[in-house]
C-alpha positions in Angstrom: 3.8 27.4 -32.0 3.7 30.6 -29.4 3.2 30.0 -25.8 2.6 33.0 -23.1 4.2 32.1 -19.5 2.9 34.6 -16.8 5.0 34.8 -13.8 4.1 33.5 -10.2 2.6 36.8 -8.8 5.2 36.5 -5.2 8.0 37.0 -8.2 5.9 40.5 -9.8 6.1 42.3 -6.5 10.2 41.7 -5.6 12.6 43.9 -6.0 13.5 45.5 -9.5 17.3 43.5 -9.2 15.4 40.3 -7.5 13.0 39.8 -10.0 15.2 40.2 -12.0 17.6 37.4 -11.3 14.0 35.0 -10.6 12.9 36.0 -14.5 16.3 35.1 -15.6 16.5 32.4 -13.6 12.9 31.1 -14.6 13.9 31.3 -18.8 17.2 29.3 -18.0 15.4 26.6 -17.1 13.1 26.4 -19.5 15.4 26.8 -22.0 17.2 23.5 -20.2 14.0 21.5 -20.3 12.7 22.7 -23.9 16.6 21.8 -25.8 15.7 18.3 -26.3 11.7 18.7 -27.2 12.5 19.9 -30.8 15.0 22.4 -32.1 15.1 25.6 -32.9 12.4 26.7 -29.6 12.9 30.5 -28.6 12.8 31.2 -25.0 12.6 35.1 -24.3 11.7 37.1 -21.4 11.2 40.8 -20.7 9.7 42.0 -17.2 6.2 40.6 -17.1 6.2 37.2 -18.8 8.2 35.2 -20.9 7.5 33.6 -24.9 8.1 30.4 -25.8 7.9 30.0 -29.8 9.3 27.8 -32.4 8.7 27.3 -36.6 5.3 25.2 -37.3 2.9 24.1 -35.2 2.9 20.5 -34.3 0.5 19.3 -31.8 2.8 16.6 -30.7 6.0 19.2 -29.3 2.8 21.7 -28.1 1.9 19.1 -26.0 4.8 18.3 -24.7 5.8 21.9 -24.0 2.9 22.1 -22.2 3.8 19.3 -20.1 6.6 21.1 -18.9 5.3 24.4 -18.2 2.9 22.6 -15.8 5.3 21.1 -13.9 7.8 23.9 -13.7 8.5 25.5 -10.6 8.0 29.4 -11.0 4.9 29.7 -13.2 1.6 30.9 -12.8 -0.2 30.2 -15.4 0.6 29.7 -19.9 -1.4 30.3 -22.7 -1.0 28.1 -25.7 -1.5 31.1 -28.4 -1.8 32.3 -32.3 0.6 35.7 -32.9 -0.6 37.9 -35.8 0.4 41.5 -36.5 -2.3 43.4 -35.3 -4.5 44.6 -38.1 -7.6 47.1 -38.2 -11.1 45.5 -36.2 -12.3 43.1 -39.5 -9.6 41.7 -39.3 -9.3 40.8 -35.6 -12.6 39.7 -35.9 -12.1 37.0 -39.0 -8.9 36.1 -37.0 -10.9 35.2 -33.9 -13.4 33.6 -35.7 -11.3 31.3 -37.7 -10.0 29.9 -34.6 -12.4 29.7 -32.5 -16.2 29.5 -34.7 -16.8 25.8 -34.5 -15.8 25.5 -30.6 -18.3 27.9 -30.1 -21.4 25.8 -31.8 -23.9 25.3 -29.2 -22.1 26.9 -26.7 -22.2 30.0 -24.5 -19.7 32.4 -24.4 -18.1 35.5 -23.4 -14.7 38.0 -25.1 -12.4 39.0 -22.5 -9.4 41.3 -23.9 -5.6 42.2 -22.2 -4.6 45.6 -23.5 -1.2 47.2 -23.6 0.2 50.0 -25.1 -1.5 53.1 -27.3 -4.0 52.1 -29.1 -7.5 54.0 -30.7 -9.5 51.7 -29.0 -10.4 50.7 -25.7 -10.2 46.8 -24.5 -14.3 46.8 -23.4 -14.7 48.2 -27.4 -12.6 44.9 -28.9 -14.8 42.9 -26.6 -17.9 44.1 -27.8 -17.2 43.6 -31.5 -15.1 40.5 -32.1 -18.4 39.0 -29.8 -20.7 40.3 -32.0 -18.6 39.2 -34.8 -18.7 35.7 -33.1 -22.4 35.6 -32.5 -23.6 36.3 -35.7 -21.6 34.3 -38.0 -20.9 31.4 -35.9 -23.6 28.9 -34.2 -23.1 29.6 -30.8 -26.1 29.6 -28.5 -25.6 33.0 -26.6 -23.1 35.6 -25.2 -23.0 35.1 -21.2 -20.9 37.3 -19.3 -21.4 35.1 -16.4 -19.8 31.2 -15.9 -19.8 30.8 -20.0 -19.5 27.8 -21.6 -16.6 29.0 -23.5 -13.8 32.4 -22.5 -12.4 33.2 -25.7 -9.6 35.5 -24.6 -7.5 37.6 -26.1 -4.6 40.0 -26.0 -3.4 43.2 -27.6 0.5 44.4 -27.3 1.9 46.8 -28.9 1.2 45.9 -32.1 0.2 42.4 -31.6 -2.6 40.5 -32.1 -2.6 37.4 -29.3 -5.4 34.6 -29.9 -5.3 32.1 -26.4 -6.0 28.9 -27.8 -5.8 27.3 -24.2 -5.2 28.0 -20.9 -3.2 26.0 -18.0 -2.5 27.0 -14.5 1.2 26.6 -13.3 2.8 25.7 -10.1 3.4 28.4 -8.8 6.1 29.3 -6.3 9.9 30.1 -7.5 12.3 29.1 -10.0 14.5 26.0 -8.9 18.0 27.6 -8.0 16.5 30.3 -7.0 17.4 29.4 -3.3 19.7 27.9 -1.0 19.3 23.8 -1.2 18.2 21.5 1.5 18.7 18.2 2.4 15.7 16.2 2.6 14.5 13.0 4.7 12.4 10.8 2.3 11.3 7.6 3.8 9.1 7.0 0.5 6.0 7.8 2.2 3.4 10.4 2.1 4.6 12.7 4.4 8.1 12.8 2.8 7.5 13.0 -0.8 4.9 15.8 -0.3 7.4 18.0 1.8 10.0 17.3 -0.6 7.9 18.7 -3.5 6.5 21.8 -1.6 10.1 22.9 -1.2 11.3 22.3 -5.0 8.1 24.2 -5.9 9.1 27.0 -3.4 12.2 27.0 -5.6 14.6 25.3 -3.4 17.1 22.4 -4.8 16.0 19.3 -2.3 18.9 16.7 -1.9 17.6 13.7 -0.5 18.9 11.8 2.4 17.4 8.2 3.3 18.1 6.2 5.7 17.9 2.3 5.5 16.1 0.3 7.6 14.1 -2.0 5.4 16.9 -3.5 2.9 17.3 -3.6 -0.7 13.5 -3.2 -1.1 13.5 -0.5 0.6 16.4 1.9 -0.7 14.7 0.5 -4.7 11.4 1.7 -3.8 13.0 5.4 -2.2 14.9 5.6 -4.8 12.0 5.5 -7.3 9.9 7.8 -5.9 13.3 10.6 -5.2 14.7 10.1 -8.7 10.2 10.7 -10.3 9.8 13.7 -8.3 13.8 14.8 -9.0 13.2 14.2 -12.9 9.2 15.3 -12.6 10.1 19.0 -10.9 13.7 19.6 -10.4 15.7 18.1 -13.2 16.8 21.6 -14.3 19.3 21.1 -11.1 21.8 18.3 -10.2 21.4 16.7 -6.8 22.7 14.2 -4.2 20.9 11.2 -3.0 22.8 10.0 0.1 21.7 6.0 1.5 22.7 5.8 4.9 22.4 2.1 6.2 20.5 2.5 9.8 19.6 -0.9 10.4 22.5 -1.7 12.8 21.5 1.8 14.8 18.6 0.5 15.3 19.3 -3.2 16.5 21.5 -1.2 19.1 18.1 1.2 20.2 16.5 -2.2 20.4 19.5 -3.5 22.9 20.1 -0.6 24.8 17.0 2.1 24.9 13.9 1.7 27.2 11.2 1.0 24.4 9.2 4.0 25.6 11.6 6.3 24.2 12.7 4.5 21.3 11.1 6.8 18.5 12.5 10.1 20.1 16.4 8.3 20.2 15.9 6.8 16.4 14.6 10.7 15.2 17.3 12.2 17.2 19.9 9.9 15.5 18.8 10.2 12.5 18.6 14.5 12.7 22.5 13.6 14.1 23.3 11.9 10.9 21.7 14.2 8.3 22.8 17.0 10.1 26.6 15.7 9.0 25.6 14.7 5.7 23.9 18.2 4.8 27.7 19.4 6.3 29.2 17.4 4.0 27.3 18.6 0.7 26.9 22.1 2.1 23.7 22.5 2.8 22.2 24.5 5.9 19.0 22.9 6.6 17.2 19.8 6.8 13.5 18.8 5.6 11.1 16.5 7.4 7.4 15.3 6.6 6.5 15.6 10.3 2.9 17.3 11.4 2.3 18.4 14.8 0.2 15.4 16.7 0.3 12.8 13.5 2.2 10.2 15.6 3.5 9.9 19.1 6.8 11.3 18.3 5.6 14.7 16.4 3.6 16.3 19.5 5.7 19.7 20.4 7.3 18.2 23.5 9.2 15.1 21.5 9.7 17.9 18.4 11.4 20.4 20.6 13.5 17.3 22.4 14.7 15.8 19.0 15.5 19.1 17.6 17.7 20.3 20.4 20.4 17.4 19.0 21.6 19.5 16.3 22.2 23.3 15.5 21.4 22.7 11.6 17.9 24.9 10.7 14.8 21.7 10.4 12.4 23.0 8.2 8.8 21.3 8.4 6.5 22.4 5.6 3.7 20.3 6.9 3.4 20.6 10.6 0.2 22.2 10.6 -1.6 20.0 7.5 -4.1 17.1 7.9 -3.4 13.7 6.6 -6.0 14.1 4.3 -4.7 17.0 2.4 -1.3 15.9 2.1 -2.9 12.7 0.5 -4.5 14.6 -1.8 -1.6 16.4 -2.7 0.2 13.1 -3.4 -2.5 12.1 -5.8 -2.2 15.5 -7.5 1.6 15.4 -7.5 2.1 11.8 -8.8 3.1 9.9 -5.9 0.3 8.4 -3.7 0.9 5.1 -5.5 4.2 5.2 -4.8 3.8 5.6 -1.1 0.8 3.5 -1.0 3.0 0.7 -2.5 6.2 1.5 0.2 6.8 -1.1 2.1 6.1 0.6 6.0 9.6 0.5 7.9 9.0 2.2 10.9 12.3 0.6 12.3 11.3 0.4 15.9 7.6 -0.2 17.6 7.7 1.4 21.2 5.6 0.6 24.0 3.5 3.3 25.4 5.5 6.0 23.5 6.2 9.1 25.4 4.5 12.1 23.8 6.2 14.2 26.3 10.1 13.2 26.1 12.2 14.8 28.5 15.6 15.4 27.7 17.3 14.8 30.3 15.3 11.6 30.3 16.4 10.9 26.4 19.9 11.9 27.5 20.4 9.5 30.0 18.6 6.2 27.5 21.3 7.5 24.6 24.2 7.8 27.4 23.6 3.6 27.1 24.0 3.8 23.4 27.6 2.9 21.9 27.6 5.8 19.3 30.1 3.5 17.5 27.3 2.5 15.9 26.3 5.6 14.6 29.8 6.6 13.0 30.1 3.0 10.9 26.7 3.8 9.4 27.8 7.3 8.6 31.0 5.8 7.3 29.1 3.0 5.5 27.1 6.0 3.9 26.7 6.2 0.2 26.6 9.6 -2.1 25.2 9.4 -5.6 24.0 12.1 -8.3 20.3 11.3 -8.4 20.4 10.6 -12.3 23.1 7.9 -11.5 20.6 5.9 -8.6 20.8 3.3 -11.4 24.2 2.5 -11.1 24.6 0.1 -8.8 21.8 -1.8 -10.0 23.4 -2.3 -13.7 26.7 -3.6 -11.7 24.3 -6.2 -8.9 22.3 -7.6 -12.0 23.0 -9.3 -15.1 19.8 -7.3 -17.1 18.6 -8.4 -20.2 19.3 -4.6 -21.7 18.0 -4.8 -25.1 18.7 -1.8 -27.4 17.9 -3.8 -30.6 14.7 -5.1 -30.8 15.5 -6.0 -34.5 19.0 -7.2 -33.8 19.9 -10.6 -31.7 16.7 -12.1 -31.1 15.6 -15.2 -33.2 11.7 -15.0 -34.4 11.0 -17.2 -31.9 12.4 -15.2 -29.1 11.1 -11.7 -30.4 7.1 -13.5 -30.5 8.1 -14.3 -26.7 9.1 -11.3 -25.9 6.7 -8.2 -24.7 7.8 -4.7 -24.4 5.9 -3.5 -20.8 5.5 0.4 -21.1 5.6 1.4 -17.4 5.0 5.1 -17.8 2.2 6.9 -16.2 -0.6 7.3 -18.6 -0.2 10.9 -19.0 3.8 10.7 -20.2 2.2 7.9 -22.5 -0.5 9.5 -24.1 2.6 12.6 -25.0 4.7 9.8 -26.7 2.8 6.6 -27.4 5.8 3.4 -28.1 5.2 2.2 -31.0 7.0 -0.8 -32.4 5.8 -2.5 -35.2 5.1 -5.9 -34.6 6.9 -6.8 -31.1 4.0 -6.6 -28.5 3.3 -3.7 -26.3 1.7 -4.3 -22.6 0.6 -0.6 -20.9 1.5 -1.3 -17.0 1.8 2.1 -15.3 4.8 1.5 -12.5 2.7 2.0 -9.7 0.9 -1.3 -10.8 3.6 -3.2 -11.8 3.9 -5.1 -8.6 0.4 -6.3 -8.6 0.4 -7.1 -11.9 3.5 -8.8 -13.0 2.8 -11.8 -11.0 -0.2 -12.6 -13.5 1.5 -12.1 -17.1 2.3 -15.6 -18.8 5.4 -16.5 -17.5 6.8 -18.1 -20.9 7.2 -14.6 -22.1 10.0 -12.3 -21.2 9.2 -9.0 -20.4 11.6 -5.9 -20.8 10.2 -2.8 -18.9 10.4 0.7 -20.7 10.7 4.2 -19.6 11.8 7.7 -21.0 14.8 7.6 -19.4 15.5 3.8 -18.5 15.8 4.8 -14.7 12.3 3.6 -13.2 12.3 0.6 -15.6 15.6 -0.5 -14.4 14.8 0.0 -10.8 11.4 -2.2 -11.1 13.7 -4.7 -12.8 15.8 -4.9 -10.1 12.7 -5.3 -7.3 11.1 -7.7 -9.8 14.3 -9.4 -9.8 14.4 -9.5 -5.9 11.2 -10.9 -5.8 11.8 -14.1 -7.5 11.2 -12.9 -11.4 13.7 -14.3 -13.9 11.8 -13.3 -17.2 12.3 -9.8 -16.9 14.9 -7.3 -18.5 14.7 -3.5 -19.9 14.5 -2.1 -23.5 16.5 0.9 -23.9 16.6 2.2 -27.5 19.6 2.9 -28.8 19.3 6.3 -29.3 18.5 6.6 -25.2 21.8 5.1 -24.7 24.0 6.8 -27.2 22.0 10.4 -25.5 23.1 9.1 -21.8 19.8 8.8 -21.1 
């Protein structure tokens, strides 16, 4: 197995000691996420790209090292390829050939060729005669130089022969650690999530900061979506998730603020509070989903008014982005069914909002507020690794954790019981569950809630993940809501790995 990872073309042009640090920076990470897909996998880099190889070639850990690569911050694009030594033409040609003749059947295609190094040939002369080669002894319908069926692409390096097999596009942007972190403001929504993942992409370590105003409900379903997008694109890097309980600040905005400038106080409290919290875990700027002119408090008036509370850099990677594309961003990223499922907490509903707060205006309303208030919930706050959100759930709820499907169930309670795989389809379809005889349901997570409801409720269900992190948190909502028939399997091995 031999992949090819081309580096995000903003790295290629740095510095020669800058891209430097961003290549190293880049294979440490992958070599992070590749340790527990198989062993023995080679990560190597020189100055344009790094390798990725390991003994065999098992379709099963391709796939998932492809899975990775996508979702990796610093990455243009990887080829999944065959590495020969490179040999005279006849045999570049039979090499091509044997891996690619029977995609070509009925198809169109065209040879494109990378060249580096010295070489007696040039890259348009390899083109020419591996696609002659192809044409005449394979069934293909045609060479088209123009939108072909098939690109059968290959490279030459030194003395290498490189046959792509397949092609994937990357993420782009920079290596995660490659810049300062930021704290983040994730309400669970669209907005939040989206910025949150455009500044992990960009490289940056994104704590998360969320502040409570909907219950237990609430802080499950934010924690959900922080810890997927934490483990989906950052996991390389630990991180804080901090829960700051805001519902009392807000039953004193309700008491004391005229409701016309509610929204600019709540924001302003809440940039107060974050602004301490990022302090406290030394970061230097906070993150918002706000776009200029998407609700009454984001025009540029209220923006420049809420900002002026705090010092601390706010960075907002969406203020200029329609609600449309950040949707479809969400769909692309993995969580517009998370944030189409979040609960809407918008803590307070003014009347007639201002669009164009004043702040001597908003000074005066929060000159009423007993800022009391404010220091409990910072007090109150809570700090927890994000791979340990799970915690206080195993302490609140007596689960049924099974780690033994074999072991301390009777027959009759193993035929009642129904392992729910709650993984997205894609993670599924890299590692289907398989468990002999015990019954498997297929519930992605972001159905779960619509769905559990009409499962037989004489069965007991135990909800499974990778990691036993989003299984235990639907637990505990499913719990919340009213369901006693619900548990987790965790395999053994999971727990024994800390999983």
């Amino acid at each position: 197995m031999h992949f090819i990872v081309k580096l995000f073309p903003e790295i290629t042009i740095k510095s020669t000691p800058v891209r430097r640090r961003l290549i190293k920076q880049l294979r440490n990470n992958l070599r992070l996420l590749l340790r527990p897909v198989a062993a023995g996998i080679s990560v190597r880099r020189d100055w344009e790209k790094i390798e990725i190889s390991a003994a065999g070639d098992d379709d099963a850990v391709a796939s998932r090292v492809s899975d990775i690569l996508a979702r990796t911050p610093g990455i243009a694009n990887f080829a999944r390829v065959k590495r020969y030594p490179l040999g005279d033409m006849e045999d570049v040609c039979d090499r091509t050939l044997a891996l690619w003749g029977e995609a070509l059947a009925q198809k169109t295609f065209c040879v494109r060729v990378k060249r580096n190094g010295e070489h007696s040939f040039s890259s348009t002369e390899v083109e020419r005669l591996v696609g002659g080669h192809l044409l005449q002894h394979s069934r293909a319908s045609g060479v088209r130089l123009k939108d072909p069926d098939i690109v059968v692409r290959l490279e030459i390096r030194s003395q290498w022969l490189y046959i792509v097999q397949s092609q994937r596009p990357g993420l782009g942007g920079f290596p995660i650690g490659s810049q300062d972190p930021v704290l983040s403001l994730v309400s669970g929504g669209f907005d939040s999530t989206v910025a949150s993942y455009l500044m992990m992409r960009r490289g940056i370590r994104t704590h998360f900061c969320f502040f409570n105003l909907g219950g237990r409900a609430h802080e499950v379903g934010v924690k959900e979506v922080a810890y997927y997008l934490w483990h989906k694109f950052g996991a390389t890097h630990r991180v804080q998730f901090v829960t700051v309980p805001f519902e009392p600040v807000v039953a004193e905005i309700l008491r004391r603020v005229d409701k016309s400038q509610m929204g600019v106080v709540l924001k302003r409290m809440m940039l107060r509070a974050a602004a301490r919290v990022a302090k406290e875990v030394d970061v230097q700027a906070l993150v918002t989903g706000e776009a200029v002119g998407q609700v009454s408090s984001q025009t540029l008036a209220n923006l420049n008014v809420i900002d002026s509370v705090t010092d601390t850099l706010v960075l907002r990677p969406l203020v200029a982005t329609d609600k449309g594309e950040i949707i479809d961003l969400s769909r692309r990223i993995g969580t517009e069914q998370f944030a189409a499922n979040m609960p809407e907490y918008c803590g307070v509903i003014s009347v007639r909002p201002t669009t164009r707060a004043r702040r001597d205006r908003i000074e005066y309303e929060e000159s009423k507020f007993d800022f009391a208030t404010l220091e409990t919930a910072l007090a109150n706050r809570e700090i927890k690794r994000i791979d340990k959100v799970v915690d206080d759930l195993e302490a609140d709820f007596d689960f049924a954790l099974v780690t033994d499907l074999s072991a301390g169930l009777t027959p009759a309670a193993l035929q009642a019981t129904v392992v729910v795989d709650i993984r997205h389809p894609d993670e599924e379809e890299l590692s289907p569950l398989r468990l002999g005889s015990v019954s498997i349901e297929k519930v992605p997570f972001y159905t779960l809630n619509s769905v559990f409801p009409r499962l037989n409720a004489d069965k007991t269900y135990l909800l499974y993940c990778e990691k036993g992190v989003m299984s235990q948190l639907h637990a505990a909502h499913l719990r919340d809501a009213g369901f006693d028939n619900v548990g987790v399997y965790r395999p053994a091995d999971a727990v024994a790995a800390g999983e």
